[in-house]
N, C-alpha and C positions, 0 to 999 in steps of 0.2 A: 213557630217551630213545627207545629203540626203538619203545612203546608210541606215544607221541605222531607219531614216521615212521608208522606203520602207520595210523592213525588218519586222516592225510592222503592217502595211497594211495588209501583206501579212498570218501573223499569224492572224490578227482581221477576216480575210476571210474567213481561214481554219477552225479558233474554229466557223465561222457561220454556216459553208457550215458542218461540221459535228453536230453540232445543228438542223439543218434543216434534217439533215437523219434522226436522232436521233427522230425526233418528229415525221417522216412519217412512222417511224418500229415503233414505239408507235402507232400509228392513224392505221396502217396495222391491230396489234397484237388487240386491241380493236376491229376492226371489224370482224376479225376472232374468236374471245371470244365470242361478240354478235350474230354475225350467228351460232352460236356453241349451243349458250343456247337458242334459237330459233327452232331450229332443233329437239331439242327435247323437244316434247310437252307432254310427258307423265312425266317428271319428271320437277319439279317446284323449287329443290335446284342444277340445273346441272348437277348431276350424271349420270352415265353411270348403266343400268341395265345389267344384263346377257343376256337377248336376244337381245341387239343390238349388241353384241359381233358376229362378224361375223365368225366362223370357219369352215374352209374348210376341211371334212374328220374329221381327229385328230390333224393337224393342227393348232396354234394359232395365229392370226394375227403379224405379228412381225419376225416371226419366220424364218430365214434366211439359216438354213443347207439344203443341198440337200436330197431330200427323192428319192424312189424309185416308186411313179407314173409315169407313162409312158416311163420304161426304157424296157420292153417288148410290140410291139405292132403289130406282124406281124401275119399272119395268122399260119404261121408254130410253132408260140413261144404258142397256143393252144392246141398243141400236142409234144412239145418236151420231150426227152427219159433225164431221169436222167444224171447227170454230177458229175464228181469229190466222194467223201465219198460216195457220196449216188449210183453210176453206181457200185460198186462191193459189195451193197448189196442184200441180196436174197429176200429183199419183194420190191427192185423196178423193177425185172427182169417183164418186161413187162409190164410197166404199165407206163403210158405219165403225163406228168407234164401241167398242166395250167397255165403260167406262165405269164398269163396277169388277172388273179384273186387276187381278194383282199386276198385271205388267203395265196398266194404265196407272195406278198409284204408283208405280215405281218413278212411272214419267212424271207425274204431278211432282213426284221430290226432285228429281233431277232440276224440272223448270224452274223450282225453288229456289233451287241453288245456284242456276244461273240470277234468278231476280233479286235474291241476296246478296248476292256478288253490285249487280246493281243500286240496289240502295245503299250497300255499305260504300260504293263509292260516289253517292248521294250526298252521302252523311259527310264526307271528310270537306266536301267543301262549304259546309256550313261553319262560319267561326259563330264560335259562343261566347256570353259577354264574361263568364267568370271562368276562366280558365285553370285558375290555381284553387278551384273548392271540385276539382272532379276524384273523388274517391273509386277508391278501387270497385266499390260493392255500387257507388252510381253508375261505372262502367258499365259493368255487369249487369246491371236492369233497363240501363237501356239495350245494350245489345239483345239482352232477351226480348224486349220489345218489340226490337225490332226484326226480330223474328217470328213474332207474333203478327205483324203487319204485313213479313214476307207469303208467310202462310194463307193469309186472310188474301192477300193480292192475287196470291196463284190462285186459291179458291174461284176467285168472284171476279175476276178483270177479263181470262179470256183471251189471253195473249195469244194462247191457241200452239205453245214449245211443248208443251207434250202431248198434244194431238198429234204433233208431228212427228215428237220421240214415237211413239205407237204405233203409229202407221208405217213407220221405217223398221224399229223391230218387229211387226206383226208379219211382214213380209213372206 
């Protein structure tokens, strides 16, 4: 009988000792609530305006895919000669690429988004073997993947779509 006393000691502990968490993530979540609508003193029902929204560039706080700041930063990447599509055309014959400006990264997203376009109609013609276990949140990581690979492609491949965006906006 003693086994089964002990047995319940030990559960009366557990539902305490998780009782006790339980009230100190409550007592945490309240005071972070509190300092929350303290902090902001321009608004008196808690909301968040538009200008305390911090956004960096075009950027949205939150916002987790890789961009293309600071993927050219050298002194030579100031003057580099066109690459790929755009090297055997006849309005980039002599004429350098700035490829640490904002209008070149602008191009680097755009090519993106055509080689996205790309892959994602890559991907549709691949079948896969289990068709009825694709979850909502597997969708969604591969998609993000595979934008992770769009990115990594525009990076490193050389296609050479927004050397030629560049060239044609730089005009």
């Amino acid at each position: 009988m003693t086994g089964i006393t002990g047995l319940g000691n030990l559960t009366q502990t557990n539902t305490m000792m998780n009782h006790t968490m339980q009230v100190e993530e409550t007592n945490r979540f309240n005071a972070l609530v509190k300092a929350a609508k303290s902090s902001s003193s321009a608004d008196t029902n808690g909301t968040v305006s538009s200008e305390q929204i911090s956004i960096r560039d075009t950027r949205l706080n939150g916002e987790f895919t890789s961009d293309y700041s600071g993927t050219f930063t050298s002194e030579a990447d100031k003057t580099a000669r066109a690459s790929g599509f755009a090297a055997n055309s006849v309005r980039s014959q002599g004429k350098t690429i700035d490829k640490t400006s904002k209008l070149y990264e602008k191009s680097l997203e755009l090519e993106s988004f055509f080689v996205k376009m790309m892959v994602d109609s890559m991907r549709k013609t691949v079948t896969k073997a289990n068709q009825s276990e694709n979850s909502f949140a597997q969708k969604m990581y591969e998609d993000m993947l595979y934008d992770e690979y769009t990115t990594a492609l525009t990076k490193n491949s050389g296609f050479g779509i927004a050397d030629s965006i560049y060239l044609e906006l730089s005009r």
